[in-house]
C-alpha positions, -999 to +999 in steps of 0.1 A: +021+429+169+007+394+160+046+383+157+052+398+195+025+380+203+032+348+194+073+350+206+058+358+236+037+328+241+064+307+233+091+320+252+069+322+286+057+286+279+090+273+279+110+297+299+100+282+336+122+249+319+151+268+305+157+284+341+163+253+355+191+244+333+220+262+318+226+242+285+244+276+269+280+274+293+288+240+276+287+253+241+325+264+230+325+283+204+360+272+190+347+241+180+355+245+139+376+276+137+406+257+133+410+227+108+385+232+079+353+242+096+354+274+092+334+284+115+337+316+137+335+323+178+321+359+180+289+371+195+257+360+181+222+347+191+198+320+176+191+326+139+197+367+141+207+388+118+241+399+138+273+379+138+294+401+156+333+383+156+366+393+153+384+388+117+417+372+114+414+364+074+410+390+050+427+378+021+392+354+007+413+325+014+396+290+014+401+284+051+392+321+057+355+315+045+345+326+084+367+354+085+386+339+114+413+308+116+422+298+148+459+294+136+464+331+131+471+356+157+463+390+141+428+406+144+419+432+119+385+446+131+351+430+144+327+430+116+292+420+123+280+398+098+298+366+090+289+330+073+291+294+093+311+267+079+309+274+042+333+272+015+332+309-001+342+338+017+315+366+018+300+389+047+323+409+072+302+439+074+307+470+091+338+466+104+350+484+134+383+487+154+398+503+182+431+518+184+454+547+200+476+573+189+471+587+156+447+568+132+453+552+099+436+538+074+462+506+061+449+474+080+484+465+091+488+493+107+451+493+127+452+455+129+468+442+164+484+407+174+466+392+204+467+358+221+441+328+227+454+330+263+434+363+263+405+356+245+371+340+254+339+331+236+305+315+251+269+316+232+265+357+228+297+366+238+337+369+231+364+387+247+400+395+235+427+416+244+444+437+216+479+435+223+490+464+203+475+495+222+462+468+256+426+476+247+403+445+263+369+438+238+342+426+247+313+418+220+275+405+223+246+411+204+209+408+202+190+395+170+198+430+149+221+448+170+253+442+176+268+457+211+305+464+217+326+475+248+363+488+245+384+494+276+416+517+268+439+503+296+466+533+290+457+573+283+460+591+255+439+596+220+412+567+216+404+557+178+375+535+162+381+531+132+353+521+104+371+508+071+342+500+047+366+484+023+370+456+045+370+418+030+347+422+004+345+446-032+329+478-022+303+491-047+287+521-029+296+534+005+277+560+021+281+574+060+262+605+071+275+620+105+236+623+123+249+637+152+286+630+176+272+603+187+254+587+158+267+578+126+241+558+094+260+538+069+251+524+039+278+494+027+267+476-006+287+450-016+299+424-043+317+389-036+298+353-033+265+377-036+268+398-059+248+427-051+246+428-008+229+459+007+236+463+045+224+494+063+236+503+096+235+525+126+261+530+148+255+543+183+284+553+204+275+561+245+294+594+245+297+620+219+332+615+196+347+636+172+359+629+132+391+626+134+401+619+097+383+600+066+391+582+033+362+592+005+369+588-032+331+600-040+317+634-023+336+645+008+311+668+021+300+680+058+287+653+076+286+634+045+309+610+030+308+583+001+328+564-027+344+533-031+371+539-008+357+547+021+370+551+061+363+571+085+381+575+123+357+590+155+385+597+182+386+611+219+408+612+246+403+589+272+420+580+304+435+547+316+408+521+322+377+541+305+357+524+283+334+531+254+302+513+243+294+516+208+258+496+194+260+489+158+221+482+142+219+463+110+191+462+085+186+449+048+159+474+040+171+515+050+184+539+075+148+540+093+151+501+094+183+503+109+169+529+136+137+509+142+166+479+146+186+497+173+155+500+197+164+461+209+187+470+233+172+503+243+202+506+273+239+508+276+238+478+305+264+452+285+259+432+311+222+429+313+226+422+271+251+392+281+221+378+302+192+380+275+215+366+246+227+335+273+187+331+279+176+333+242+205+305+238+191+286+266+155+287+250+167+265+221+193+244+236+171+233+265+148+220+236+174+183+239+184+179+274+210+152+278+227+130+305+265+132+302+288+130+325+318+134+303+327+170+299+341+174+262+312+150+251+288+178+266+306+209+246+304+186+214+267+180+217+258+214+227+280+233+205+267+212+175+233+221+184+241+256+187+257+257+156+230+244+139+208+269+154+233+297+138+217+298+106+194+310+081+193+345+095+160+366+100+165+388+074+136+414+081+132+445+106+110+446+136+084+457+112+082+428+092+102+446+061+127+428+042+146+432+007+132+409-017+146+389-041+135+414-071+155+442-046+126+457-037+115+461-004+084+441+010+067+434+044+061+397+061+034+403+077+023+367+083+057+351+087+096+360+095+118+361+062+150+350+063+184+343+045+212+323+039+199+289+024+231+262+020+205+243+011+229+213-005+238+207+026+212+211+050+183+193+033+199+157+045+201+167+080+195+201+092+162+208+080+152+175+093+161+182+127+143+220+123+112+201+118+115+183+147+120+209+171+112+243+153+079+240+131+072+276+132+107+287+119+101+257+091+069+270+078+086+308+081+117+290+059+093+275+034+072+312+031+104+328+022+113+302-001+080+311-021+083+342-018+122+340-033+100+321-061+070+348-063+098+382-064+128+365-080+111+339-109+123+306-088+132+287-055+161+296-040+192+270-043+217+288-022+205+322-014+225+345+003+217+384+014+189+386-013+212+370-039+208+337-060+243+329-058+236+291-079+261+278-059+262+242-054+230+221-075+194+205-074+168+225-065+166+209-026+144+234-012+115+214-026+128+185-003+126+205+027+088+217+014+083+179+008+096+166+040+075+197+063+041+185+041+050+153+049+052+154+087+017+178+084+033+212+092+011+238+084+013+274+080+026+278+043+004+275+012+007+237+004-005+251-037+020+273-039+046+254-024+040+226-054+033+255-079+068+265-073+085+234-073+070+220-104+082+257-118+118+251-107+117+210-120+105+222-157+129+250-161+155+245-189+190+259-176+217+239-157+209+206-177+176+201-172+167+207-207+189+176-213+176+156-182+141+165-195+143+152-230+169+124-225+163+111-190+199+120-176+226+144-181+259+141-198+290+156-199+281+171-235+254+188-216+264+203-186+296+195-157+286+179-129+267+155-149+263+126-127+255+146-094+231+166-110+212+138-125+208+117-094+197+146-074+176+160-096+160+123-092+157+125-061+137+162-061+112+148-084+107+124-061+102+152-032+078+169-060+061+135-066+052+131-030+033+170-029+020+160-055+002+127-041-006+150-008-026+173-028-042+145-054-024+158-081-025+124-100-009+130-131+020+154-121+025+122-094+033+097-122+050+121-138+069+132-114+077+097-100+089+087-135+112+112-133+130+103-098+140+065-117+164+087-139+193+072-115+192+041-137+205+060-168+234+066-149+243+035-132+265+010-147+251-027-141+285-041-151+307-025-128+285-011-100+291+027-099+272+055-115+291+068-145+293+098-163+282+095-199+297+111-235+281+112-270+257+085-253+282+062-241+302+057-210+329+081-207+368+067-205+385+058-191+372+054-155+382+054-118+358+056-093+379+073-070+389+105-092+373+135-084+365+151-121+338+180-130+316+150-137+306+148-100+299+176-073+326+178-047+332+140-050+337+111-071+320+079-081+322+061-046+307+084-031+276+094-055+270+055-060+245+053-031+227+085-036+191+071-045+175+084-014+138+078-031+146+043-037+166+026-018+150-010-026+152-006-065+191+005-055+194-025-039+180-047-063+203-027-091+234-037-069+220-077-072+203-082-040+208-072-002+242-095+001+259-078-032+245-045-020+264-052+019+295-062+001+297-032-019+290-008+009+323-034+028+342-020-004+335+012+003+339+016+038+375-010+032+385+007+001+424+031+003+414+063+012+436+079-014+413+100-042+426+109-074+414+135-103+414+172-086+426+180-054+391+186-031+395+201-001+362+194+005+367+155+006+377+146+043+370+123+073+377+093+050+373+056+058+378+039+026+361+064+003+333+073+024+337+109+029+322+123+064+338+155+060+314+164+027+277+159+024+270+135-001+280+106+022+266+114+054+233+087+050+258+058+041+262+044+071+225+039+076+218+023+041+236-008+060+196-012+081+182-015+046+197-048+042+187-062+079+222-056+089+221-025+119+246-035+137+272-024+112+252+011+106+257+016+147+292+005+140+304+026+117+279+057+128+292+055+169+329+054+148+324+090+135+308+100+169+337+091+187+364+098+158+353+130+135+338+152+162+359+170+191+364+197+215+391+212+200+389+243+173+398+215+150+370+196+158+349+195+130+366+168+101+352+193+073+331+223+068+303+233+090+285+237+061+257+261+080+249+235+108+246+202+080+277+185+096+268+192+133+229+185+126+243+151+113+255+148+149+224+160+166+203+135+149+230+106+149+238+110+188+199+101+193+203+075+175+184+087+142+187+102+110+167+115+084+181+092+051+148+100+031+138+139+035+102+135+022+091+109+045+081+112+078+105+082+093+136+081+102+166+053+102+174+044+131+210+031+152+210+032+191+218+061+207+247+073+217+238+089+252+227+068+280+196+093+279+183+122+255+152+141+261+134+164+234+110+186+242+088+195+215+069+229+211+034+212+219+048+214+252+048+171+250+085+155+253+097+121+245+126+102+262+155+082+242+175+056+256+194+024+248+162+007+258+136+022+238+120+056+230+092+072+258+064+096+257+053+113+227+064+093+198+045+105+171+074+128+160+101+100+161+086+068+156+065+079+124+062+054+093+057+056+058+032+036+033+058+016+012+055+029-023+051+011-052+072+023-083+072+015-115+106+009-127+118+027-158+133+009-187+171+024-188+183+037-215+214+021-239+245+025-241+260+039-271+297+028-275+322+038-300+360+041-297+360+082-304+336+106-317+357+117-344+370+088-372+389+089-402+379+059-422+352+044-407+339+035-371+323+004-351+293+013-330+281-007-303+247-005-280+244-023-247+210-025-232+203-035-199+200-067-190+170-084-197+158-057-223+161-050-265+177-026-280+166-006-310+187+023-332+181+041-361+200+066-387+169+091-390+150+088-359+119+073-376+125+038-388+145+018-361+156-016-360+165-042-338+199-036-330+220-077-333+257-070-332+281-039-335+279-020-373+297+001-388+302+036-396+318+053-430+303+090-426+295+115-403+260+105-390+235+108-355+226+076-345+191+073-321+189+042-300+159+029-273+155+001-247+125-022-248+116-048-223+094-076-231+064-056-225+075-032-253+081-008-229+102+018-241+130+038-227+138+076-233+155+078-271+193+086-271+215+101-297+250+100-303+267+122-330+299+108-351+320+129-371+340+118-400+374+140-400+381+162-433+422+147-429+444+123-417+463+144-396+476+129-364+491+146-331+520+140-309+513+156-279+550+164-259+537+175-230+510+156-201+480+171-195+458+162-165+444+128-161+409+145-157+409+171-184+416+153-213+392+158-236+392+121-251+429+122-259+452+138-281+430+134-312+407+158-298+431+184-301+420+178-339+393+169-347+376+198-355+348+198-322+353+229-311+345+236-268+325+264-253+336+285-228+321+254-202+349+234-199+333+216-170+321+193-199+351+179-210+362+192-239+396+209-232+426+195-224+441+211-191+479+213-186+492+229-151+522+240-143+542+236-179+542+245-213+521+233-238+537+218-267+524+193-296+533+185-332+508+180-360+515+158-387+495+168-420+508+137-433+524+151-468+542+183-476+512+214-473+506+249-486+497+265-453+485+304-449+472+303-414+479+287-378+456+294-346+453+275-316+422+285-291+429+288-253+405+295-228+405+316-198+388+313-165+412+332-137+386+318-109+396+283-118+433+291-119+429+288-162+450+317-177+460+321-212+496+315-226+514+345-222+528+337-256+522+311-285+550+301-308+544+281-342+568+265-361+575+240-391+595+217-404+600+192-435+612+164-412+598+166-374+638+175-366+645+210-377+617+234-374+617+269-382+600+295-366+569+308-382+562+336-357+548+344-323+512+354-311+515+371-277+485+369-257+463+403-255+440+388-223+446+402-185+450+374-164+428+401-137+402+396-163+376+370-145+351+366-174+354+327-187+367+334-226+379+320-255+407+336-276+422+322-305+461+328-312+458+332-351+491+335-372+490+344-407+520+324-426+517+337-461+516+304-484+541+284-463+549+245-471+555+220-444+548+186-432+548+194-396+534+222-372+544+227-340+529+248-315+543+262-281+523+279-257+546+298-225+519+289-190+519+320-174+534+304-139+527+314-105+494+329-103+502+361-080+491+378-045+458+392-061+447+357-075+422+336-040+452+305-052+485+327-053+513+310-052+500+278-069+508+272-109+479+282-137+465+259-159+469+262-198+436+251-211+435+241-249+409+225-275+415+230-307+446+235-332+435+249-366+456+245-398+445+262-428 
């Protein structure tokens, strides 16, 4: 009742405004569905748990993600849950579809064509006509119930079909047949979540009758499960009739999904229209701008709504929810909600939430700790319940941080800080490693360089809670901790590098996109020190070398190499505006007293990146983070810091912008100024003083693995003393380069004058048992090299995370190599090790062939190892080819491994060529 309560105060407050203005009929929502913004036009209102929309993609394909693509012209059903901008397919629940005639079960034969010429979408609504039988749709919703109207414009035998096997694996399907004209389903599912529970309750105005089902598990009256499940409710209608049919959801049970339905307590789909255009209206009015330009309207508007689109209240009218231990609990003080991209909407979306929706903040930040309190941690990107560890950092302690910060209340500030200092001190995904050694490297964990700047910058976040609640010495140490950048930026050539066996990894490009950096490359991770933009400044060698690097960027070829990204779009130079990572460049440019280039290059992407076209987005959606950037950026804002209550600023890009706050206080932007209540906007942070940590060396060796002996190097940073030492206890002053002549760990520290010390490095060098060498015949990929063809033998062995570098990757060919032993050699066994990982298009060899030979010109064949794997098999593995040889003598070995091609019409990448993955070859 208290929840009522409150939306009602709140809606009556500031629905005299929202009837004077009808922000809602300039929103289009086609904005995204074509290109790669995969978003999706169907029915929905702000934040609710229904996203009712027709599905054009079924396949799980990339641009697909939304489960429509403006470029197709087949619908398959409307579904009523579905995902905004992201880059992995998931939801299309409940899935229903009208038809004629007798019905069927195979989607190509339900599915119909239809044309954009006949179809329409507006906030809470879409229209289409199915071209197959001529039936018009119509969709909207209301926050848990989704509300459909079919008109059958010939006679005969009306179908809906519901095909619970649609998109998505289905693990347990269960419909009960309550009565002709109500129907309970239970669809849990497995894709990006692995475990979804949706229940549902479908509605229909006027009794229907069973007219055929698909149940693999019982098939009993009014009862009907498996994991192949459909069923079809038929009944004769005449030309023009029409059938309503409300579809409840709920996370929680069938009396959840009942207690759902009672939203829309009528069958007026008129009247539902209406309320979903005002509940629209409620949050759009919240920025009123003065446009006169038509398409510039449906870009603002639309962004706005789309960042309004997301999380999703995840509970029932009674407060219940699933938890994140699956159990079922009630909010009674807050709203819980779900999906949390929170990669990508911590730099701009959540920002803009706490401007003009503190309640919904403080609800995001109770679910958070409750995600913490029921599933052992913060969320990272949750989805449906599920931790899917998508993505990396822990940034939902820098939307805590940021909503403490501006002094939102109404979440437990001590468990907000209990839970992030939980999620900072935890061991997995290379924190261990970022913990003990200051940074991550690629022997510790892919995506080394992103994850240790960003795990900077949330100790930084963690750092400032801590200050808020006088937490002195988790402060420093937290603060210490968010300088970690400098272990990972290379003073010599400017970039932030990855780092192997305690040494910069080779060789390097700053524009190749490698599994050292998060869906990106050097360029554009070499400004990401949000927490300390002066000391980056100073690191780059003052303001002027700092502006001429950001020039380089911004003037750079656009061309990336390494991995193909799809992600990486909107370039200029090798900013990115299409991916997150890059969206506070342009304001760094203010840092150095230079704003006019920051308006410059930010009115560039206003004009350039965003349209009114379904291609109108440069890259993903991303849940509202690329549209939010717009928001914020078309007033002439943006939040580069999340954790301090200021904002950079750039003038605006409409002549005026009003926001109207929920204190019922407003403030006016123009070209001239800001007006009214500028507390929000005009806020400042103390300037913070930080004591710089000493970085540590750099270990440099030609390889890790020698044969005679090996010449180590250490760099430390300028102005600062290096120190190394063979055991870890006694160091000495390191003077020039030494040498190696055994396998051995050598420890190294920095020191400045004031003998204070970096963290202590190690770097491990191994002393190979031969001489053998390797002539590698054919090329593997530039990024997957594992330090070149003597790593095929030098006895280092890879894991199944070959994110780190230690496997050599060959696509699309054969792999072939000969192995000189170097003399004539008894041998009695031959294995090479391949890895699997189907997901990542890595398959195993369908065959390995070894052979030998006395003079690198005639080799025999020893035998053949044909692989034993299924390429269907998705668990990452490691299967070694072995070949007994029975006493053999040679001087040569080759080996031959057949790629196993095309990957087929079940693989996400069919039609493109596998990868052969290989680390080791083994001679004994």
């Amino acid at each position: 009742m208290k929840r009522y309560a409150f939306a009602c105060l709140v809606f009556f407050s500031h629905f005299g405004f929202t009837q004077q203005y009808d922000f809602a009929q300039y929103v289009n929502p086609f904005i995204g569905t074509g290109g790669h913004g995969h978003t999706f036009p169907g029915a929905t209102v702000p934040f609710g748990m229904v996203q009712l929309s027709p599905d054009t993609r079924i396949d799980g394909s990339w641009d697909g993600c939304g489960g429509y693509h403006y470029s197709d012209n087949v619908i398959y059903g409307f579904s009523h849950t579905h995902l905004n901008g992201v880059g992995v397919s998931d939801y299309g629940d409940i899935m229903l579809m009208p038809t004629m005639g007798e019905p069927s079960f195979d989607n190509k034969t339900y599915s119909s064509t239809f044309s954009h010429k006949n179809e329409k979408a507006s906030a809470g609504y879409y229209s289409v006509k199915l071209d197959k039988h001529n039936i018009d749709v119509r969709l909207t919703a209301s926050t848990r119930v989704g509300f459909h109207e079919y008109t059958f414009n010939e006679k005969g035998q009306a179908n809906i079909i519901l095909d619970l096997n649609h998109r998505d694996k289905l693990l347990q399907g269960d419909v009960r047949i309550v009565n002709s004209r109500t129907v309970e389903i239970l669809r849990r599912s497995e894709a990006w979540a692995r475990d979804q529970y949706v229940f549902a309750r479908i509605e229909f105005n006027q009794p229907m009758t069973l007219s055929k089902v698909k149940a693999n598990g019982k098939n009993e009256a009014n009862f009907y499960s498996g994991t192949e499940v459909a069923l079809s409710f038929s009944k004769p209608v005449a030309k023009g009739e029409k059938i309503w049919v409300k579809v409840a959801l709920s996370p929680t049970g069938y009396e959840g999904a009942a207690l759902n339905l009672t939203e829309i307590k009528h069958w007026d789909f008129e009247r539902t229209i209406k309320d979903a255009k005002v509940l629209w209206n409620l949050e759009l009015t919240k920025i009123q701008i003065e446009e006169k330009d038509k398409d510039k309207l449906a870009i603002f508007y639309t962004a706005l709504y789309h960042t309004m689109m997301q999380p999703n209240i995840a509970e029932d009218l009674d407060g219940k929810y699933r938890g994140r231990d699956n159990q079922i609990h009630v909010a009674d003080t807050f709203d819980y909600y779900t999906v949390f991209s929170l990669w990508d909407t911590f730099r701009g979306a959540h920002p803009l939430y706490t401007l003009l929706d503190k309640k919904r903040t403080a609800d995001f930040i109770n679910t958070f700790i409750k995600q913490y309190e029921q599933g052992g941690r913060l969320p990272v990107w949750e989805l449906a319940s599920n931790e899917t560890d998508c993505m990396i950092g822990y940034h939902s302690v820098s939307v805590m941080a940021d909503a403490m910060a501006k002094g939102i209340q109404g979440f437990d500030y001590e468990k907000a800080f209990e839970a992030a200092k939980h999620s900072a001190m935890l061991d997995h995904l290379g924190l261990e490693a970022y913990k003990k050694n200051g940074f991550i490297a690629i022997d510790d964990e892919h995506e080394s360089v992103s994850k240790t700047l960003e795990y900077a910058y949330d100790d930084w976040c963690i750092a400032q809670m801590a200050q808020l609640l006088g937490k002195t010495d988790d402060y420093q140490y937290f603060m210490k901790r968010s300088q970690n950048w400098k272990n990972v930026f290379d003073w010599e050539s400017g970039f932030m590098r990855p780092k192997k066996n305690g040494g910069w990894d080779k060789p390097f490009e700053p524009r190749e996109v490698n599994n050292n950096y998060t869906e990106g490359n050097s360029w554009q991770y070499s400004f990401f020190v949000p927490q300390d933009i002066p000391g980056m400044i100073e690191a780059y060698g003052g303001p002027a070398k700092f502006e001429a690097k950001l020039d380089e960027m911004f003037t750079a070829p656009s061309e990336t190499t390494g991995r193909e990204q799809a992600d990486i779009t909107g370039l200029i130079g090798q900013y990115a505006h299409g991916n997150e990572p890059s969206h506070h460049m342009a304001y760094l440019y203010n840092y150095i007293g230079k704003p006019e280039k920051t308006k410059e290059k930010v009115h560039y992407i206003l004009n350039e990146f965003y349209k009114n076209t379904p291609d109108g987005l440069i890259g993903n959606e991303d849940c509202g983070q690329m549209s939010a950037w717009y928001v914020l950026s078309s007033l002439g804002m943006y939040s580069v810091t999340p954790g301090k209550p200021d904002y950079a600023k750039t003038t605006p890009y409409f002549e005026k912008a009003i926001i109207h706050f929920e204190n019922n206080q407003s403030l006016t932007i123009t070209s001239k100024g800001h007006k009214g209540y500028l507390k929000e906007v005009l806020a400042t942070s103390k300037q913070e003083s930080i004591t710089p940590i000493i970085p540590v060396p750099v270990m440099q060796a030609e390889s890790k693995a020698f044969k005679k002996n090996l010449e180590v190097s250490l760099i430390p940073a300028p102005k600062n003393k290096a120190f190394y030492s063979f055991d870890n206890k006694t160091f000495k002053k390191y003077k020039q380069p030494f040498f190696i002549n055994k396998s051995v760990t050598v420890y190294a520290y920095s020191e400045d004058d004031n003998q204070n010390r970096s963290h202590t490095v190690s770097a491990s060098y191994f002393q190979k048992a031969n001489d053998w060498s390797v002539d590698i015949k054919s090329k593997y990929s530039a990024q997957y090299h594992a330090g070149g063809p003597e790593g095929l033998i030098d006895g280092i062995l890879g894991n199944e995370n070959w994110r780190k570098g230690d496997w050599q990757g060959y696509q699309g060919q054969d792999f072939e190599a000969v192995i000189d032993l170097k003399k004539e050699t008894k041998i009695n066994e031959i294995a090479g090790r391949f890895l699997q990982d189907t997901r990542a298009w890595i398959v195993m060899p369908r065959k390995v062939d070894y052979y030998v030979s006395h003079d690198n010109i005639n080799f025999e064949l020893a035998g053949t190892v044909a692989n034993t794997v299924d390429a269907n098999d998705y668990k990452e593995q490691i299967k070694a080819f072995v070949l007994p040889v029975k006493g053999k003598t040679a001087r040569y070995v080759k080996v031959v491994a057949k790629n196993f091609g095309t990957l087929p019409e079940w693989h996400q990448g069919a039609g493109g060529d596998a990868y052969i993955f290989t680390d080791e070859i083994l001679i004994q």
